[in-house]
N, C-alpha and C positions, 0 to 999 in steps of 0.2 A: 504494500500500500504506500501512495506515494506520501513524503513528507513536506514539511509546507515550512519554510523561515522567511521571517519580513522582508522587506527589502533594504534594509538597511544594516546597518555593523551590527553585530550581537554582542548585546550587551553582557556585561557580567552578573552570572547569577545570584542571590542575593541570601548570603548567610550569613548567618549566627554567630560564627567565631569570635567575633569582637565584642559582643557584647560580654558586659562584667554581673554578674549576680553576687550581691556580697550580704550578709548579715546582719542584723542590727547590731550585734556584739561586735562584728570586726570591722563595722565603722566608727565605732565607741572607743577599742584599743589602737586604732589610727589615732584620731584624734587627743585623744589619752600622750601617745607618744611623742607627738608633732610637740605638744605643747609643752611636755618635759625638756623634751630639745631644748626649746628655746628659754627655760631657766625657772618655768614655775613651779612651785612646789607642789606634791604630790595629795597634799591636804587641802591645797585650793583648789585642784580640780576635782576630788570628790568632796566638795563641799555637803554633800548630802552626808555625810559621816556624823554631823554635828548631832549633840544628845537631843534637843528637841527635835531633829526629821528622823528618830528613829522609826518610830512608827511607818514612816515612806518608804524607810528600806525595809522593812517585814516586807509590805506589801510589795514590793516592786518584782518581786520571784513569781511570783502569782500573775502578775501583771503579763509577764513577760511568760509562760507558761502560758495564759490564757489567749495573750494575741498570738501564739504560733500553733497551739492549736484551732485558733480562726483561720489564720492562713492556709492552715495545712489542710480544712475542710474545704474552703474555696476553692483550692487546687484539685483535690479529689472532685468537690462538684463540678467543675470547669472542663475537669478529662473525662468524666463519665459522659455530661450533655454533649460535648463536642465528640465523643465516639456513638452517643447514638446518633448526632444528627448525621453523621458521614455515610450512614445505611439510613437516610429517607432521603427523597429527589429534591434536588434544586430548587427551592424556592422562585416563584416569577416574581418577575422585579416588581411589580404595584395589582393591587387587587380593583384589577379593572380587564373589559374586553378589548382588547388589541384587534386594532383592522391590518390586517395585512394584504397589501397587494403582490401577485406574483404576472411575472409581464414572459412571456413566452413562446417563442417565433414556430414553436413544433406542431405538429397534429392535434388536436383537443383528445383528451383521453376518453376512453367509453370503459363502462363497466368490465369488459373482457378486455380489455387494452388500458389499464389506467398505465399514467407517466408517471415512469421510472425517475425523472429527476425532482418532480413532484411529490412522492413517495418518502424519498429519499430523505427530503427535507423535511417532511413535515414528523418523519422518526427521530431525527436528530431534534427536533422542537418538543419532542414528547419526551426525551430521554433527560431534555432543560425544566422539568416540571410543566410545560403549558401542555391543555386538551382541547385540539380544535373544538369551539360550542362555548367549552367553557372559562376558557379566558384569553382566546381569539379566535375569531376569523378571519378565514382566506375568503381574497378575492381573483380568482385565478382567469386570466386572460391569454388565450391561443390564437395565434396568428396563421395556423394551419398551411405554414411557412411561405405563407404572400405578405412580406417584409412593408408590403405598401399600406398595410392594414395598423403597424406598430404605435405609429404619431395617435391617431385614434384610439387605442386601445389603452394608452397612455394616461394622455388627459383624460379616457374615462375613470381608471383609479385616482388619478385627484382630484377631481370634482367630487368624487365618492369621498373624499378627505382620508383614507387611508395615514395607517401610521410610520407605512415603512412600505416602499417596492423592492421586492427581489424580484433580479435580471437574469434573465437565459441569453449568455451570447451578448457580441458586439453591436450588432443593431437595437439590441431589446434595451441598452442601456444609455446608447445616441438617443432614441426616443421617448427615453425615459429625462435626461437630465434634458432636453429641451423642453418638456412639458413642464417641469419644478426644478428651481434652486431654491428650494425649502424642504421638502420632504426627504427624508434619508435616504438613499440609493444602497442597496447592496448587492454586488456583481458576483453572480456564482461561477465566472469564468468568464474571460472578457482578454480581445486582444492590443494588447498595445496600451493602456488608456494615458498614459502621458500624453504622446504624441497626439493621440486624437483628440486633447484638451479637457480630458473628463479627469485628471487629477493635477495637482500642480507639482507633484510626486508623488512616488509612492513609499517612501517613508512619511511623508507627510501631506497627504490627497488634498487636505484644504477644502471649505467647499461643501459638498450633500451626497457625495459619491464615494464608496468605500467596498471593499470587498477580495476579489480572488480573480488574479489573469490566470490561464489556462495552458500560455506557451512563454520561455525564455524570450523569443525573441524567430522572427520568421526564419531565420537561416536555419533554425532548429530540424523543419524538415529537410534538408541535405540530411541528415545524418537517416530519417528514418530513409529516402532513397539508397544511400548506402548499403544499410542493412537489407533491401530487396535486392542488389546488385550483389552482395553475398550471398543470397540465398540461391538467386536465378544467374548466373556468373554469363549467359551467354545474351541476355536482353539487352535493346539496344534503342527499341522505342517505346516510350512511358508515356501512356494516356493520362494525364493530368485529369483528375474527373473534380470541378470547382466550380462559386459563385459567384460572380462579381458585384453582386447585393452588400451593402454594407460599409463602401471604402476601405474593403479589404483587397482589392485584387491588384493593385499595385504592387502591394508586396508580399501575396502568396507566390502563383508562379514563380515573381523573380526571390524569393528565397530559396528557389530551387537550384537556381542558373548555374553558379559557383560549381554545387554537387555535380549537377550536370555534367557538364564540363568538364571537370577532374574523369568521371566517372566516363570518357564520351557514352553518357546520353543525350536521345534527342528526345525532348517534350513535346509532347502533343495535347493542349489546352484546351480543353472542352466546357462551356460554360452554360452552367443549368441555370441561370437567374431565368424566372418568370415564368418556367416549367411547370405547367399547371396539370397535366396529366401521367399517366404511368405510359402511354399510346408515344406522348410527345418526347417523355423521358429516354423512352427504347429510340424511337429515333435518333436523338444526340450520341446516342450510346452506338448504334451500328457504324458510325462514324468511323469507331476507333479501328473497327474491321477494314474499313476501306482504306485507311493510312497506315495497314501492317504493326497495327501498335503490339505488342507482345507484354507488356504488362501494365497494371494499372497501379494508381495513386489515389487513392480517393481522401480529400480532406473532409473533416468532419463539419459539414455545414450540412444545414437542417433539411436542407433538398434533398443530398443526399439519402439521408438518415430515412425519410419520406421514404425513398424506392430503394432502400437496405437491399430485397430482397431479387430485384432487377438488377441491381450490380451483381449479387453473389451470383445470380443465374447466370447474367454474361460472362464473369469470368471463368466461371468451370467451363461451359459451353463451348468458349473460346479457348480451354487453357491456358489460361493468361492468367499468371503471377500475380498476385495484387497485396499493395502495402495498403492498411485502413486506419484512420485516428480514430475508430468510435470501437469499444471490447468488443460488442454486437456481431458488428462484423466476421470476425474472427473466428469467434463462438460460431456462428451459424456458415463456415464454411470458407471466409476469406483464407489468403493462405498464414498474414503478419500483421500482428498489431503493436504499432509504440509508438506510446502518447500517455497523458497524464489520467487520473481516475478521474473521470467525468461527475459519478455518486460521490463520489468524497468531496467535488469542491462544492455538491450541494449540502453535503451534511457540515462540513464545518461555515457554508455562510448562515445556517442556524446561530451558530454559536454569535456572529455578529448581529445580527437582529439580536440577540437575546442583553446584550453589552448596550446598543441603541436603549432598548425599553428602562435599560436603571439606569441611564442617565448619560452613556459616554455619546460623544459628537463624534455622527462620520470622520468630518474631517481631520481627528485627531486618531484614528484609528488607520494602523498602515496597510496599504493594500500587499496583500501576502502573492506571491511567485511559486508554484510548484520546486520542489528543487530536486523531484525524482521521480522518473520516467517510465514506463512498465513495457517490455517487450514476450510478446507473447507469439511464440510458433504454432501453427495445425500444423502437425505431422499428419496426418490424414489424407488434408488436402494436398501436399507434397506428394506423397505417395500418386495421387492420385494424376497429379500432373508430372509425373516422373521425374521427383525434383530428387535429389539426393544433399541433404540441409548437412553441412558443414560441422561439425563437435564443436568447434570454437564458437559457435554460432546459436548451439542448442546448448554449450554450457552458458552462454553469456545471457541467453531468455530469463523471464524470471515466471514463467509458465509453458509448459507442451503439451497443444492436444492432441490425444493419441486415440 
């Protein structure tokens, strides 16, 4: 599972060692001594010795007896409550209902198909103490990935006054921070958002937008082409399968170029924006047949994701190799998958909504970077397409399906 550090230096963690715990006795013969030092007599500082404060001093054994065992009850009750409360749930930050909007470019979920990244979150929200009904509601918005539908979908959670949007993707969260700079943004995966101006950094986003990118940086895919070019050692033309929806496409393909290159491969850029059926989708897709493509690329945009199941057909069909960002893939028959855990950057922006509701400001909240990648082989499908996968290759996976 991948792991997640800020984007910024790491700080040092925060212990105990320095601190002093001292006694009421051993600050008494401190003091006692310091004062000898400097020349007074031992009868002036216990001036409580005198025959009238006798009485004081009976009492003060008692005294002193009495306040440490107060102390020492407080302590035992301080470690018993604090170890029951570490076995009950999280407390929600205010005893109120929480509106939550969720803004999301994918298929609308149905009863036999609910959303996986939907799910996902709202377990890690159950696992913070809250129960959707009863100390929030969702307001869950699908763009059934016609990206033209977002601006709308938008302003309709904040007319609703929602207390926080969570964002699927880089469009969901463009159209999110142009309908509010007020309302809390949190990105459950998002590319770039410096540069496309939705944080002022990401150690310090500044602003109503906070949350989780999804990739290093676009050069990141050279390395998964690589890894297909290991796997397939004889491929030479890669069907690029992408979106140009979003202001992403300037620097998808070309984070490939580099790799390319090195690798001589030639790309072959195929672009699904505005692909409204599965009929229209196979068309784009026979393409790759007619320019001799021999494996595929498919990035994880939501068109994609849509005809999952029309890609995996084309590539067996075709034997043709195929690298995929989404696990789905993979699982259901691609041949590579590496790329970051799509469920986990929904279950930890839980954990940020849950820091919003007591009190913390997006903007002071840093947007977190994956900093571990998951590469996962079907041996199956290899087999299938008489690939024979490399040892250094299958020891380097951190998953093989067999």
């Amino acid at each position: 599972m991948p792991t997640f550090s800020p984007a910024y230096a790491t700080q040092t963690p925060r212990t105990f060692q320095n601190w002093e715990v001292m006694r009421f006795d051993s600050v008494q013969h401190a003091t006692a001594g310091d004062d000898i030092a400097s020349g007074k007599r031992q009868d002036q500082l216990y001036w409580w010795k005198a025959p009238r404060l006798a009485w004081l001093r009976a009492a003060l054994p008692n005294v002193e007896a009495f306040m440490l065992r107060s102390a020492l009850s407080s302590i035992s009750i301080s470690v018993i409550v604090g170890i029951l409360v570490s076995f009950v749930p999280r407390a929600v930050a205010q005893d109120k209902v929480w509106h939550i909007g969720w803004l999301d470019p994918s298929v609308p979920p149905t009863a036999t198909t609910p959303s996986q990244n939907l799910e996902a979150f709202k377990q890690a929200l159950n696992r913070l103490g809250y129960a959707e009904g009863r100390n929030y509601v969702l307001d869950a918005q699908f763009a059934d990935t016609d990206q033209s539908r977002l601006p709308a979908l938008a302003k309709e959670l904040v007319d609703r006054g929602v207390d926080v949007i969570v964002t699927v993707g880089t469009p969901t969260v463009l159209a999110a921070k142009r309908a509010t700079a007020k309302i809390p943004i949190v990105m459950t995966g998002s590319n770039d958002p410096v540069e496309k101006g939705l944080v002022a950094s990401l150690a310090h986003p500044g602003g109503n937008v906070t949350g989780f990118t999804h990739t290093p940086g676009p050069e990141f895919a050279g390395k998964g082409l690589q890894l297909l070019k290991d796997a397939a050692p004889n491929i030479s033309r890669v069907a690029i399968l992408a979106d140009s929806e979003g202001n992403l496409w300037e620097q998808r393909p070309q984070g490939l170029s580099s790799a390319a290159k090195d690798l001589e491969v030639t790309l072959l850029v195929h672009d699904f924006n505005g692909v409204k059926s599965e009929t229209e989708f196979n068309s784009i897709l026979s393409k790759g047949v007619e320019e001799r493509a021999d494996a595929l690329f498919v990035y994880p945009t939501f068109v994609n994701n849509k005809y999952e199941k029309a890609i995996i057909d084309f590539a067996l069909a075709n034997r043709l190799p195929s690298m995929c960002q989404n696990i789905s893939f993979v699982e259901r028959g691609a041949l590579l998958y590496y790329y970051t855990d799509w469920l986990e950057l929904r279950r930890r922006a839980a954990g940020y909504v849950d820091k919003i509701f007591k009190g913390a400001k997006p903007g002071e909240l840093p947007v977190e970077q994956p900093s571990r990648f998951e590469f996962i082989v079907n041996l199956k499908t290899a087999h299938a397409l008489g690939l024979t996968i490399p040892l250094s290759l299958l020891d380097f996976a951190d998953k093989v399906i067999e």
